[in-house]
GUDRENFI-388279 format. One record per residue (C-alpha): x, y, z; residue in one letter. Coordinates in steps of 0.1 Angstrom, whole numbers, plus 2048, in hexadecimal, padded with zeros to 3 digits. Layout:
<rs>
+------+-------+-----+---------+
| east | north |  up | residuo |
+------+-------+-----+---------+
|    X |     Y |   Z |       a |
...
+------+-------+-----+---------+
</rs>
This chain:
<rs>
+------+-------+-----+---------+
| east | north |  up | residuo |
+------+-------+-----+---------+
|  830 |   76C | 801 |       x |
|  836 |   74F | 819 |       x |
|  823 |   760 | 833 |       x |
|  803 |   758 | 821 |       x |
|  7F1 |   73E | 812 |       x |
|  7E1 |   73F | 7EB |       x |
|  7BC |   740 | 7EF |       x |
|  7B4 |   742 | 7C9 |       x |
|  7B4 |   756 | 7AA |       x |
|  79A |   76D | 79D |       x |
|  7A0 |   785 | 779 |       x |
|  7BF |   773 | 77A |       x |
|  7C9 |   783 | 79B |       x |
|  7D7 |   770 | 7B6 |       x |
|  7C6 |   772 | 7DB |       x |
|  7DB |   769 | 7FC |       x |
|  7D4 |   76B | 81F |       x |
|  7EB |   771 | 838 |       x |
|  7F0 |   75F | 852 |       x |
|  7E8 |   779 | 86F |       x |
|  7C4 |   77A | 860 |       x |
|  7C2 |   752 | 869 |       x |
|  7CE |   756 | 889 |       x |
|  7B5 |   775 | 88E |       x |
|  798 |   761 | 87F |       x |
|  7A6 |   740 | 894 |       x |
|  7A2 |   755 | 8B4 |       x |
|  783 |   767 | 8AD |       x |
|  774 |   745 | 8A9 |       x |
|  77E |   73B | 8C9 |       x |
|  774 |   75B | 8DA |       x |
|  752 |   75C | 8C4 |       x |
|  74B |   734 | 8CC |       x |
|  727 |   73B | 8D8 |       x |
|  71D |   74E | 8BE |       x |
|  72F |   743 | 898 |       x |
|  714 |   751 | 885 |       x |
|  718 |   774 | 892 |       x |
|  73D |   770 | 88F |       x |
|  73C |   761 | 86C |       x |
|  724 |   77E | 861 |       x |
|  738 |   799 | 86F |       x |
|  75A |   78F | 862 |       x |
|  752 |   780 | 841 |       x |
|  740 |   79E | 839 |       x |
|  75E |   7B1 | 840 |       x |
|  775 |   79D | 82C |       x |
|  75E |   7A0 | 814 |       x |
|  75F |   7C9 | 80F |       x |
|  783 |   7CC | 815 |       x |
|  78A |   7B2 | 7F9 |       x |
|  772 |   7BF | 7E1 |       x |
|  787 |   7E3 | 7EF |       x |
|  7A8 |   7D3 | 7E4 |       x |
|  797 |   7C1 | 7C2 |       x |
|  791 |   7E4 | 7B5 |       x |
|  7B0 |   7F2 | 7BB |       x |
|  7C0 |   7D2 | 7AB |       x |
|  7A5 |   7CF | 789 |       x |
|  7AB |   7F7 | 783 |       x |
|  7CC |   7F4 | 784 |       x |
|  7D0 |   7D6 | 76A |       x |
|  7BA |   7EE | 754 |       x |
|  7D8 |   805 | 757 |       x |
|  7F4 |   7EB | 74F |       x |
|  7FB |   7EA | 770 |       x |
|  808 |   7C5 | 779 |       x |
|  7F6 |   7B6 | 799 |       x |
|  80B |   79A | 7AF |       x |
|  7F1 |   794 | 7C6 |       x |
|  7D1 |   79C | 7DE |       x |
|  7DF |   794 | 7FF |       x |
|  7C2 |   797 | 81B |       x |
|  7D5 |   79C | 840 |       x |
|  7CC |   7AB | 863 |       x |
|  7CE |   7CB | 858 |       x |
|  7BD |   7C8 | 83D |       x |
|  7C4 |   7C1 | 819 |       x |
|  7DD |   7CC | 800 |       x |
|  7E0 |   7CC | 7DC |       x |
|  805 |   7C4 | 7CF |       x |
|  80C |   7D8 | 7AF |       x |
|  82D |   7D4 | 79D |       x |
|  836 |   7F4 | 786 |       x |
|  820 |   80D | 796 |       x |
|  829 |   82B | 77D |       x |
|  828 |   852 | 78C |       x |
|  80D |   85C | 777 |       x |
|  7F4 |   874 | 78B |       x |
|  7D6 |   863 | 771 |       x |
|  7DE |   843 | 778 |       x |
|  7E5 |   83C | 7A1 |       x |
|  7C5 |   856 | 7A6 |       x |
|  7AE |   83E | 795 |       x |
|  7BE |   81B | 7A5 |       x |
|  7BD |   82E | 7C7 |       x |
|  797 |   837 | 7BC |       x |
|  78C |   814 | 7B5 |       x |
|  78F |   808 | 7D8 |       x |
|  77C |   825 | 7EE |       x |
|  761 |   825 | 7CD |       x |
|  75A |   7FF | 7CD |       x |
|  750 |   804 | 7F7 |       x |
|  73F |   823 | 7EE |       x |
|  727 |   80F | 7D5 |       x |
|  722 |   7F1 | 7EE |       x |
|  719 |   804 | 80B |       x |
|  6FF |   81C | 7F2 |       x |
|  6F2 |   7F5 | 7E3 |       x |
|  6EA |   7E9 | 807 |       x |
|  6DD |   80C | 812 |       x |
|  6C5 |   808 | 7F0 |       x |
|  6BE |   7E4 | 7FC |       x |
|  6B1 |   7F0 | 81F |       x |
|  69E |   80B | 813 |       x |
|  68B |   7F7 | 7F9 |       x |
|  688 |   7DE | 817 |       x |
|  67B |   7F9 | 82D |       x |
|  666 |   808 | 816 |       x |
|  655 |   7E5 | 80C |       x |
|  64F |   7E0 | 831 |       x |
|  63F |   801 | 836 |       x |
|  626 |   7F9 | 81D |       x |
|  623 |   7D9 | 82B |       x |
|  616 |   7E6 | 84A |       x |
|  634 |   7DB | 85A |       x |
|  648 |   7F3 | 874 |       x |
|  66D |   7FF | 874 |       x |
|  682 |   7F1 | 894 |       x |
|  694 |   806 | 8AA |       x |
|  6B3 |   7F3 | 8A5 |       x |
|  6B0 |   7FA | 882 |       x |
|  6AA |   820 | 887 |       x |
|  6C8 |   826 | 89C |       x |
|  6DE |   814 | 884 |       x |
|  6D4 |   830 | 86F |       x |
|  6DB |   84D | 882 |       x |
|  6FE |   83E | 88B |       x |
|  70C |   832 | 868 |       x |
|  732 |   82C | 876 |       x |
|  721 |   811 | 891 |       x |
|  70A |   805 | 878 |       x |
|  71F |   7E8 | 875 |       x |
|  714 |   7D9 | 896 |       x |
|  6F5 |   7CE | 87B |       x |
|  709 |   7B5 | 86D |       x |
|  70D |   7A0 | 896 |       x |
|  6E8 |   7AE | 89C |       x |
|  6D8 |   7A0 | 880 |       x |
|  6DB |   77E | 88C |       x |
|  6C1 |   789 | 8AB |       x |
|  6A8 |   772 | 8B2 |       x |
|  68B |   786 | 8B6 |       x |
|  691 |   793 | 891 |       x |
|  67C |   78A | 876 |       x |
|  68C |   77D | 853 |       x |
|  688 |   79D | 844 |       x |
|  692 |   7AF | 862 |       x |
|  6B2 |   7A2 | 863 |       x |
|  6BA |   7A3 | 841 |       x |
|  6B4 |   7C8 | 842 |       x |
|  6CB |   7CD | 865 |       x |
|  6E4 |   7BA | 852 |       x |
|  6E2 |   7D3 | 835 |       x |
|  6E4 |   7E9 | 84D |       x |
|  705 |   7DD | 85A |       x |
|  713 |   7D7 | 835 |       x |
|  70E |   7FB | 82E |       x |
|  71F |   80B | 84E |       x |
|  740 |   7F3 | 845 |       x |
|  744 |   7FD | 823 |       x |
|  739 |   822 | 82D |       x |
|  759 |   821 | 849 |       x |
|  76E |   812 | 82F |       x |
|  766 |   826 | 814 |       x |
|  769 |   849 | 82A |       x |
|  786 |   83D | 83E |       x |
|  79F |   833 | 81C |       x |
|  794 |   858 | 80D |       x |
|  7A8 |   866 | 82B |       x |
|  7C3 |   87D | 81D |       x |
|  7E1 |   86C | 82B |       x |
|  7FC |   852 | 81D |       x |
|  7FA |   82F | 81B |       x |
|  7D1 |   839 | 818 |       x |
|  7BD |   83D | 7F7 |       x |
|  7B8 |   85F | 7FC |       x |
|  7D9 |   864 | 800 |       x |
|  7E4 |   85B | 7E0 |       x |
|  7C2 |   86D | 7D3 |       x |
|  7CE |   88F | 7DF |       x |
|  7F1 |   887 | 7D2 |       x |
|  7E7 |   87D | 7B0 |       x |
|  7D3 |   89E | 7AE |       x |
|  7EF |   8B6 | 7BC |       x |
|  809 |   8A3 | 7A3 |       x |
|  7F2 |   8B1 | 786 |       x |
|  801 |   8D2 | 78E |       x |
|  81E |   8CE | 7AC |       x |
|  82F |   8B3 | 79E |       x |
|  835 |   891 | 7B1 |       x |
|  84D |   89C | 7C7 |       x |
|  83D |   8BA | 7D6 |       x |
|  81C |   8A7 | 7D8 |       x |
|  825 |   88D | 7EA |       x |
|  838 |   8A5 | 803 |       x |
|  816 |   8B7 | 803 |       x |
|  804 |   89A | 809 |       x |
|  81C |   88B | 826 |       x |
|  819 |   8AF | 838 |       x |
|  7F0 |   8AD | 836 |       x |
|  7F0 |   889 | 844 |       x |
|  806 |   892 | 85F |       x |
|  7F4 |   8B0 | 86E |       x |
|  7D8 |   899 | 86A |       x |
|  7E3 |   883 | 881 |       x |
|  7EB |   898 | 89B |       x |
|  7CB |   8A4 | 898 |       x |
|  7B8 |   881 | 8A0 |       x |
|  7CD |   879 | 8BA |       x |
|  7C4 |   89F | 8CD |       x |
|  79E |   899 | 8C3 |       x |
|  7A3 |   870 | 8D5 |       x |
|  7B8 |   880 | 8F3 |       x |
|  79C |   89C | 8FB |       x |
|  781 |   884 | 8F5 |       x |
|  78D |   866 | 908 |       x |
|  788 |   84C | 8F1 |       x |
|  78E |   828 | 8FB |       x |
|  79B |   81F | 8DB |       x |
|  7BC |   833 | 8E2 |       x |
|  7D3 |   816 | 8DF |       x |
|  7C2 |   80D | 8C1 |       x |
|  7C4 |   833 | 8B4 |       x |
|  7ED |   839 | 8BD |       x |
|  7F8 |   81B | 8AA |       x |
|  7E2 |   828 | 88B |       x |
|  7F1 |   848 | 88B |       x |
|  815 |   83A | 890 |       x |
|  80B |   824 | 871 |       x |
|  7FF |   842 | 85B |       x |
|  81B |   859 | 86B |       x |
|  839 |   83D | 861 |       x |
|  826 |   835 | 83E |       x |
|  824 |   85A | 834 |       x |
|  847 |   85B | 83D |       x |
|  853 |   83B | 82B |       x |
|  83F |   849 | 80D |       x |
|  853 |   86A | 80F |       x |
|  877 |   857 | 810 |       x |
|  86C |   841 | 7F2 |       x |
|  864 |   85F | 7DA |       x |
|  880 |   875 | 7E6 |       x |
|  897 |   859 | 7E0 |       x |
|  88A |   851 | 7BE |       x |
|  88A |   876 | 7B0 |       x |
|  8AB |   87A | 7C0 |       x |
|  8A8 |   890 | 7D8 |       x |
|  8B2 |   87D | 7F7 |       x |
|  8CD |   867 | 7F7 |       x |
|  8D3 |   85D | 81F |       x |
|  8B7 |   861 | 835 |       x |
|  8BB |   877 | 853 |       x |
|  8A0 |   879 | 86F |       x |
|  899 |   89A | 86D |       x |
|  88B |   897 | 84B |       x |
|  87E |   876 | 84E |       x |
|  86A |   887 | 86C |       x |
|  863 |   8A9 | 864 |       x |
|  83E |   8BC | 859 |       x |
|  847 |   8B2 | 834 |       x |
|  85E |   8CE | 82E |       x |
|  86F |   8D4 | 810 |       x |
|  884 |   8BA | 800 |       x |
|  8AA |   8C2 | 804 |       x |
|  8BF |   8D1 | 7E9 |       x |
|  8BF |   8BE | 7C9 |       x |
|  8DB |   8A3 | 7CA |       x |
|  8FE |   8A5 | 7B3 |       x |
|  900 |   897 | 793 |       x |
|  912 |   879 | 799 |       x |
|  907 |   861 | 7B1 |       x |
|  90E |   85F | 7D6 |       x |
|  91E |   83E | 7ED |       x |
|  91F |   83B | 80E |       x |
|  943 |   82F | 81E |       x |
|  945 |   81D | 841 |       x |
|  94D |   83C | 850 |       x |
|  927 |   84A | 849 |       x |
|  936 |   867 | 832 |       x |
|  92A |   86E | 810 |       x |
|  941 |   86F | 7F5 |       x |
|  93D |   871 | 7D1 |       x |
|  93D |   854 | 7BD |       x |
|  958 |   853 | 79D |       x |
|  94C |   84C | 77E |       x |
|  95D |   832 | 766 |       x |
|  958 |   82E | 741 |       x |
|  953 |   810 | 734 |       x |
|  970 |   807 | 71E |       x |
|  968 |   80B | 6F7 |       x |
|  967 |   7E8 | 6E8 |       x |
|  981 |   7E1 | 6CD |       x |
|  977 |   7DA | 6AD |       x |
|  988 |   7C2 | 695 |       x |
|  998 |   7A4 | 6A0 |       x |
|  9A2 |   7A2 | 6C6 |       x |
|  9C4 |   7A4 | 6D2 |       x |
|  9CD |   794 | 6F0 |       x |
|  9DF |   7A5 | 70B |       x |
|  A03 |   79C | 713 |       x |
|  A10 |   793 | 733 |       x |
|  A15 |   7B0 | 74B |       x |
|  A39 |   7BE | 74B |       x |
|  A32 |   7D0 | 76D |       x |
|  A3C |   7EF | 75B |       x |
|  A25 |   806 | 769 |       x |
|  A22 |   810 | 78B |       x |
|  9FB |   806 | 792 |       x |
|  9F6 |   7F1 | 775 |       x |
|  9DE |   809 | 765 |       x |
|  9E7 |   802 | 742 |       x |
|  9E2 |   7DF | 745 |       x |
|  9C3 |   7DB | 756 |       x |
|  9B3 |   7F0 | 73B |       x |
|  9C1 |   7DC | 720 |       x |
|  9B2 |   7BC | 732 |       x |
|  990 |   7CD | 739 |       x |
|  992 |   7D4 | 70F |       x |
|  997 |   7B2 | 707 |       x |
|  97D |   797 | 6FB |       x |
|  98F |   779 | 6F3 |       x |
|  994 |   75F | 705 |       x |
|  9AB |   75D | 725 |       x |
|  9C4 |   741 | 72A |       x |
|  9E9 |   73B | 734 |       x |
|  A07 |   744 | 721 |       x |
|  A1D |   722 | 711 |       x |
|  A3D |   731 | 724 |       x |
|  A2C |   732 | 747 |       x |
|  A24 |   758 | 74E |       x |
|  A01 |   75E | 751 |       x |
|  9EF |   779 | 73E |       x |
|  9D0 |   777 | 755 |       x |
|  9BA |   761 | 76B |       x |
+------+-------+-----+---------+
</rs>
């Protein structure tokens, strides 16, 4: 929370940015000095879709009861912070929904935008650029529109359609990327809140982790046969997923009881089955790292009637059993006795 800085509230939801994004934005205005406008263009419109991304997630979820803390807008992009998220398949497939749907529907409004444009040109008499043409044909590096609009030897309407252009392949990547089947991704919690409908949370999200995991592997194969130069870029992306589907995992296991100490192996694993089902009564760790089960103590009935106050202890018994009891059954008040001997502190 101290890590970011309020920017404002909007449906009554707080938005924060995080300090890493200044220091990116700070830096990328230094780098970008000679040319603002295509930096300002390029990075506003991404901050743009990815907080219109996180703005869905965050207005669907208030429809479901859902409380919102905040829109916080980082580095790595944005997160919404939700407070009682409950496991109900229904209800995380829609919030997850919102955000992947609201990119969907900006990149098909600028795509709608640029063919109108184009069309309207065509009549005109007007002819397509080539920039604008390969734009097409290349939808995931359509976003170089968004720097190339600010060309000089673009018209007005040229550059409004390269920037359209440009809108569309962000919010196409966005949108395609988040449906990606793994955890902490949209489709992610899609798939899961499908499977539930019929696995059951657990079992789903163990499901889920094991799909995003063989998916990972697979990138990284596809990256190391075709040489990509964004390898560093790609490793720390699937160490992110790989760690998030894990953490996701933990969280669940823990919370339906089926996990209680984490051990690598499991932690690590191709989502394989959850271990046995835990005991009854709860489990504590000692300082030797040994499970042990926990005791359980009854609370002491409450007398009824007027309280009687424990006398002193004699030191009969052995442990003093009897009259810690007594003193844990007794509601009036505590003081010393006139002759000295103390009843309790």
């Amino acid at each position: 929370m101290f890590a970011s800085l309020p920017l404002g509230r909007i449906a009554g939801i707080a938005v924060r940015v995080h300090w890493t994004l200044l220091a990116l934005l700070a830096w990328m205005a230094f780098a970008w000095r000679d040319a603002p406008g295509q930096m300002a263009t390029l990075v506003g419109s991404l901050i743009v879709a990815v907080f219109l991304h996180e703005l869905g997630h965050a207005l669907v979820a208030q429809r479901f009861g859902v409380r919102v803390v905040d829109i916080t807008l980082g580095i790595l992009g944005g997160s919404a912070n939700l407070v009682g998220m409950p496991d109900k398949p229904r209800v995380e497939g829609w919030i997850a929904a919102a955000g992947p749907l609201v990119n969907l529907v900006l990149a098909g409004l600028a795509l709608a935008f640029y063919v109108a444009s184009a069309v309207w040109a065509r009549q005109s008499g007007a002819q397509l650029s080539g920039l604008e043409l390969d734009l097409i044909a290349q939808p995931l590096q359509a976003m170089q529109g968004l720097q190339l609009a600010w060309q000089r030897d673009l018209g007005a309407m040229e550059s409004a359609r390269v920037f359209a252009l440009g809108f569309w392949g962000v919010n196409l990547y966005l949108g395609l990327f988040n449906l990606v089947p793994a955890f902490p991704l949209d489709g992610g919690r899609i798939l899961r809140a499908l499977l539930a409908i019929k696995q059951g949370w657990l079992a789903a999200t163990e499901t889920v982790v094991r799909i995003g995991r063989w998916l990972v592997l697979v990138g990284l194969l596809y990256l190391l046969v075709r040489n990509s130069e964004l390898w560093c870029v790609s490793v720390a992306m699937a160490v992110f997923l790989w760690f998030q589907g894990t953490r996701e995992l933990l969280v669940v296991r823990l919370r339906y009881g089926k996990q209680s100490l984490f051990s690598f192996g499991r932690g690590f694993a191709f989502g394989g089955a959850a271990p046995a089902d835990a005991a009854e009564t709860a489990e504590v760790i000692d300082v030797d790292a040994t499970v042990q089960p926990a005791t359980t103590v009854e609370p002491a009935e409450p007398q009824r009637g007027r309280a009687q106050r424990p006398s002193a202890w004699s030191g009969d018994a052995s442990d003093g059993s009897d009259w810690i009891g007594r003193l844990e059954r007794y509601r009036g008040p505590l003081r010393r006795d006139d002759g000295g001997d103390e009843s309790a502190q």
